[in-house]
C-alpha positions in Angstrom: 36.9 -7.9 35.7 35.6 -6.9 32.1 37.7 -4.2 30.7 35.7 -1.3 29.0 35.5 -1.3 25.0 38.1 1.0 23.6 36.2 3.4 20.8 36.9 2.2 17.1 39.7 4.4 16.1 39.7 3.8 12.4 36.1 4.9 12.4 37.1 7.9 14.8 40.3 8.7 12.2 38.0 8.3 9.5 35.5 10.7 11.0 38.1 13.1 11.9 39.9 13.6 8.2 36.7 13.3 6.4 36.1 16.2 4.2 33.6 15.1 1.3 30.9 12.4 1.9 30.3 10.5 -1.4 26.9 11.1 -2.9 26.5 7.4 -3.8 27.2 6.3 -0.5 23.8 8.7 1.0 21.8 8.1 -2.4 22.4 4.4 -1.2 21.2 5.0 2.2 18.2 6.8 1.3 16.9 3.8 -1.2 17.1 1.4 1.7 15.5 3.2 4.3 13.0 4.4 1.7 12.2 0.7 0.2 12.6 -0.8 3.3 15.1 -3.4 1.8 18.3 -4.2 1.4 17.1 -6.3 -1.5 14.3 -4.1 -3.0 17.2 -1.2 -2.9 20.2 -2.8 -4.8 17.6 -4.0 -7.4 16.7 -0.2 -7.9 20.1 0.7 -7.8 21.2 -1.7 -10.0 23.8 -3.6 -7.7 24.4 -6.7 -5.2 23.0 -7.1 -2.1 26.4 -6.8 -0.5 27.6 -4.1 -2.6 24.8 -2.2 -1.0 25.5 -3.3 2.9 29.3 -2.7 2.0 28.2 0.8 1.2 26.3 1.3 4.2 29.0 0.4 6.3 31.6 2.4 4.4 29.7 5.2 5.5 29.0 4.4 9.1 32.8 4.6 9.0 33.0 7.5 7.8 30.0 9.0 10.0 31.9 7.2 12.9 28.8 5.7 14.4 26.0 3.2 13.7 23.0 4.6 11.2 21.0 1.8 10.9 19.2 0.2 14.3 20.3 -3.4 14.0 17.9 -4.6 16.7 15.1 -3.4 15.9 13.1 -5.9 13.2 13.2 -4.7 9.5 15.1 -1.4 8.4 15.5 1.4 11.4 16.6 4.4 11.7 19.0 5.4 14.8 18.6 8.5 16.5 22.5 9.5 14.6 20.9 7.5 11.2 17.5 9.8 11.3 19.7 13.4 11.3 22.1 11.8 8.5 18.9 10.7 6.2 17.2 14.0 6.5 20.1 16.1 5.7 21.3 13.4 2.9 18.1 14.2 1.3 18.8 18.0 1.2 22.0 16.8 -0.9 21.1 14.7 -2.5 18.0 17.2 -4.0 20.6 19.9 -4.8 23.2 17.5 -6.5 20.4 16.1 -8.7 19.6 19.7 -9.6 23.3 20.3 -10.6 22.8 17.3 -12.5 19.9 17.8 -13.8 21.2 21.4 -15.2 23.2 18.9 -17.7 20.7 17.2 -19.4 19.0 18.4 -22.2 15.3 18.7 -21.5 12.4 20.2 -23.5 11.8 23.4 -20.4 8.3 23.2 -20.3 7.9 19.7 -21.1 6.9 17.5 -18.2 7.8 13.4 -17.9 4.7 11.3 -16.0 5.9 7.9 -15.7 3.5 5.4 -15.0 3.8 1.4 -15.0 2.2 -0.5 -18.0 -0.4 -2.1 -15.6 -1.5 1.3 -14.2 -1.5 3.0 -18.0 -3.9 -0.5 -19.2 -6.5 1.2 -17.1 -5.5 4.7 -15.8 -4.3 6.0 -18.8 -7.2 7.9 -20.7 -7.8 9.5 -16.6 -4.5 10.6 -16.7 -4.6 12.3 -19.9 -7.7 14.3 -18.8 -5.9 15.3 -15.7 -3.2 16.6 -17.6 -5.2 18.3 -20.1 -7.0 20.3 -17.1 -4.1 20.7 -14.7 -0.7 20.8 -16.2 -1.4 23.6 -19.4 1.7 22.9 -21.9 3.3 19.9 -23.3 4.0 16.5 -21.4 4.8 13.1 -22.0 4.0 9.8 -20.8 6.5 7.1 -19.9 7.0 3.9 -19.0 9.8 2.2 -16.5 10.3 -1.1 -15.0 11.9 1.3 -11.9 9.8 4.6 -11.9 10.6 5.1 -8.3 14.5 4.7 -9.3 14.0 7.2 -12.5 12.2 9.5 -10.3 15.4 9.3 -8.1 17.5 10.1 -10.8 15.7 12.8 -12.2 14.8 11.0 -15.0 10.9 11.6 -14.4 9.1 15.1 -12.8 6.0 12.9 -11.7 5.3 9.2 -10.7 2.3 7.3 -10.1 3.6 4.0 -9.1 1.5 1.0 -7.5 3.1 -0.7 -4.4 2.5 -2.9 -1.8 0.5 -1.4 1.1 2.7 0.7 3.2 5.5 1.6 1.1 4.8 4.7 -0.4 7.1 7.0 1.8 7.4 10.5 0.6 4.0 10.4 -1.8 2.5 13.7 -1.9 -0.6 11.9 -2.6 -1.7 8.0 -1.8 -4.8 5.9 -1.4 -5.1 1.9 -1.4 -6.9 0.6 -4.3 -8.6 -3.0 -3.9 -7.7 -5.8 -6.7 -10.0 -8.6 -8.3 -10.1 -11.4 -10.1 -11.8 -10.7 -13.7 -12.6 -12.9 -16.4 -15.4 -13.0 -19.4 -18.6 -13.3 -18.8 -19.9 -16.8 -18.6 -16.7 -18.4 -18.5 -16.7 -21.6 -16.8 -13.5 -23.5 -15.3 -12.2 -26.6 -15.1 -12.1 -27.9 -11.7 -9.9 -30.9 -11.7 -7.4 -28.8 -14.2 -4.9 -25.8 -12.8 -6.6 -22.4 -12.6 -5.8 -20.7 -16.3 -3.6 -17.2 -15.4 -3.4 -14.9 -18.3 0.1 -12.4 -17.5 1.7 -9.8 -19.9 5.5 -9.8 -19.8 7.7 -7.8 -18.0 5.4 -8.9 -15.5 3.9 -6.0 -13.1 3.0 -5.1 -9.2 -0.5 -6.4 -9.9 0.0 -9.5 -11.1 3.4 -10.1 -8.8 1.2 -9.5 -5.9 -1.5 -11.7 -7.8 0.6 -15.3 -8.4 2.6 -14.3 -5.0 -1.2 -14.7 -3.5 -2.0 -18.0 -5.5 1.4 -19.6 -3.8 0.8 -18.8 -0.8 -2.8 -20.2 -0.7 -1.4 -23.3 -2.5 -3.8 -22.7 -5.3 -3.2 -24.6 -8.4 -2.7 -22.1 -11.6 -0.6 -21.8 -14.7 0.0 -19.3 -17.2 -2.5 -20.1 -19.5 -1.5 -17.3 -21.9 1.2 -14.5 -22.6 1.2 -11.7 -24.5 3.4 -8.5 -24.6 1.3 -5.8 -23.0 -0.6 -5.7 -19.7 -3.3 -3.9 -22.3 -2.9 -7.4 -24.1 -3.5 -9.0 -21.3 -7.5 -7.2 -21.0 -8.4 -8.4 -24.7 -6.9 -12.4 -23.7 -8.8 -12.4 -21.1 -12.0 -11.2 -22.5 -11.5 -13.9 -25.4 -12.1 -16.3 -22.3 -8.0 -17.6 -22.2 -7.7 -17.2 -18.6 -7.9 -15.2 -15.3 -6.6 -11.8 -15.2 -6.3 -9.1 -11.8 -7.1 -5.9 -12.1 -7.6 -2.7 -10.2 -11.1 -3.2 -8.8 -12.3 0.7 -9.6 -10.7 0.1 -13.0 -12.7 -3.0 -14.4 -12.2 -3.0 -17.9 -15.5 -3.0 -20.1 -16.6 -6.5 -20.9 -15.1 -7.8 -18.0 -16.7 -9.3 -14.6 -15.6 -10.5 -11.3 -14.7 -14.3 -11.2 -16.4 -16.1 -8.4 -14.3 -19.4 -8.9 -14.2 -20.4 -5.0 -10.4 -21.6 -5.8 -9.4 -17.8 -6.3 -8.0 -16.7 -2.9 -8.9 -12.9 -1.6 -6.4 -10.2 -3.5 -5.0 -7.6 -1.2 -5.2 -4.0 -1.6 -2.4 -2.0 -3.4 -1.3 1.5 -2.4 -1.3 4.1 -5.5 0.8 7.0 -4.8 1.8 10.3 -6.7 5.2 10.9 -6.1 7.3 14.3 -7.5 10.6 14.1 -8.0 13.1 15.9 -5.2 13.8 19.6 -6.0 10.6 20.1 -8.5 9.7 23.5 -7.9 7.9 24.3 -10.7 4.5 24.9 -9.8 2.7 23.2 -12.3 4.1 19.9 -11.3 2.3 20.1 -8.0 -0.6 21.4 -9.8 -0.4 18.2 -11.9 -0.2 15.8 -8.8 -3.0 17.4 -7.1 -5.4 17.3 -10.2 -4.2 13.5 -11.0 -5.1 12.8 -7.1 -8.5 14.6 -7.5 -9.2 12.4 -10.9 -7.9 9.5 -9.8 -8.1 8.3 -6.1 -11.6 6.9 -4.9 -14.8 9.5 -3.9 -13.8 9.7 -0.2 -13.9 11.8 2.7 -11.2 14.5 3.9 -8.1 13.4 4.5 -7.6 12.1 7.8 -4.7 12.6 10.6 -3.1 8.6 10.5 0.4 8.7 10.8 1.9 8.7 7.7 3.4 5.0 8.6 -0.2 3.6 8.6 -1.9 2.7 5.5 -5.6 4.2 5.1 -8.4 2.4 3.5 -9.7 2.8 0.2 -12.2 5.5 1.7 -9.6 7.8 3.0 -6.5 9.5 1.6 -3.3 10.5 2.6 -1.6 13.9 1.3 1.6 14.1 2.1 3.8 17.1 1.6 
């Protein structure tokens, strides 16, 4: 005879005398289910792996029940796990504003972080955005983590390249296709690995670029490094290597190489992203005018679930 499963009573205790939940324990939470990874999130938190899945359980103990759907492939939500994450996010956006009360910060100043790969090409679009939708002062910066400075209040507005898909809670995002570039004329060796020119502090693009070459089992090295992804355009166009770019963004003096080695580059998803809690209406202002500048000539936006990842001819506004 199988004798029923008594309830856990050190998670029912802890449930029970629970006053306070600590913040770092839902900000936590959120990064996961918002990357998708356990990984991805303790790198942006700056932690282990099992620091992160120690936190997650401290707080199911606390929350007396499971938050995260351990059968289903991936990270899921369960029903208990989706009411926790959309009140954590309430929180968590009036904590930061506490916080954020702290700080010094110029009040009309507004911080735009973009990657170095996205400013290489993006950059004097951005500026013209700005310049028409955001009247008074702003300033450009860089991150290796924009997503995790966003999160921390650290940036007003984001526009950070990812892989396709995982761009929850853009107010704005498109996919943008990649290609191979090179100089014109240039001419490979065929018997030789395929000459890779990459900046350092390596980027999305050129991540999802060499991860590509792997996989396919293409031959390459890196031919050339330099410190700047904006370095990376003017070694190429001296004829050092092979470079991927944003294919809307070609830089001048650059052309599409045709070596029948080069695998097909997938799309990346570009989102605008505002930080939790900005109300100030310029910043939405901002992230519309930066979508209008920015994202390809397209159609309305359409009705996909905002799971599915539209193509390059259709955007997504989120809000």
């Amino acid at each position: 005879m199988r004798v029923p499963r008594e309830p856990d009573r050190t998670a029912t205790a802890a449930a029970c005398d629970m006053t306070n939940i600590p913040t770092e324990l839902l900000r936590t939470l959120i990064t996961v289910v918002d990357l998708r990874s356990f990984t991805k999130a303790a790198h942006s938190l700056g932690m282990t792996q099992p620091a992160v899945s120690a936190q997650i359980k401290r707080l199911q103990v606390l929350l007396g029940g499971e938050l995260l759907d351990k059968s289903a492939p991936g990270v899921a939500l369960t029903p208990k796990g989706e009411g926790v994450v959309q009140h954590a996010r309430q929180l968590l956006s009036v904590n930061d504003e506490i916080v954020g009360m702290a700080r010094p910060r110029p009040p009309s100043g507004l911080r735009i972080g973009i990657s170095d790969e996205a400013q290489s090409v993006m950059l004097g679009s951005v500026l013209g955005a700005c310049r028409r939708g955001a009247p008074g002062s702003f300033e450009i910066r860089g991150s290796d983590d924009l997503l995790r400075d966003l999160r921390a209040g650290e940036l007003d507005l984001v526009i950070a390249l990812s892989e396709p898909g995982a761009s929850p809670g853009a107010r704005h995002r498109w996919t943008e296709p990649l290609a191979w570039v090179c100089a014109p004329g240039l001419a490979f060796n065929r018997a030789a690995p395929l000459p890779f020119v990459l900046a350092n502090g390596t980027g999305e693009i050129a991540r999802f670029a060499t991860s590509v070459l792997d996989r396919s089992g293409t031959e390459w090295e890196a031919a050339c490094r330099v410190p700047s992804a904006l370095g990376c355009a003017a070694a190429v166009a001296a004829g050092l290597g092979i470079g991927a770019t944003l294919r809307r963004f070609t830089p001048a003096g650059l052309v599409a190489c045709e070596d029948p080695r080069l695998p097909r580059l997938p799309e990346l998803t570009c989102g605008i992203h505002l930080r939790e809690g900005a109300g100030e209406p310029r910043v939405g202002q901002l992230a519309d005018a930066l979508a209008d500048t920015l994202r390809p000539a397209m159609a309305a936006p359409s009705a996909i679930p905002p799971d599915v990842e539209e193509p390059a001819t259709q955007l997504q506004a989120e809000h």
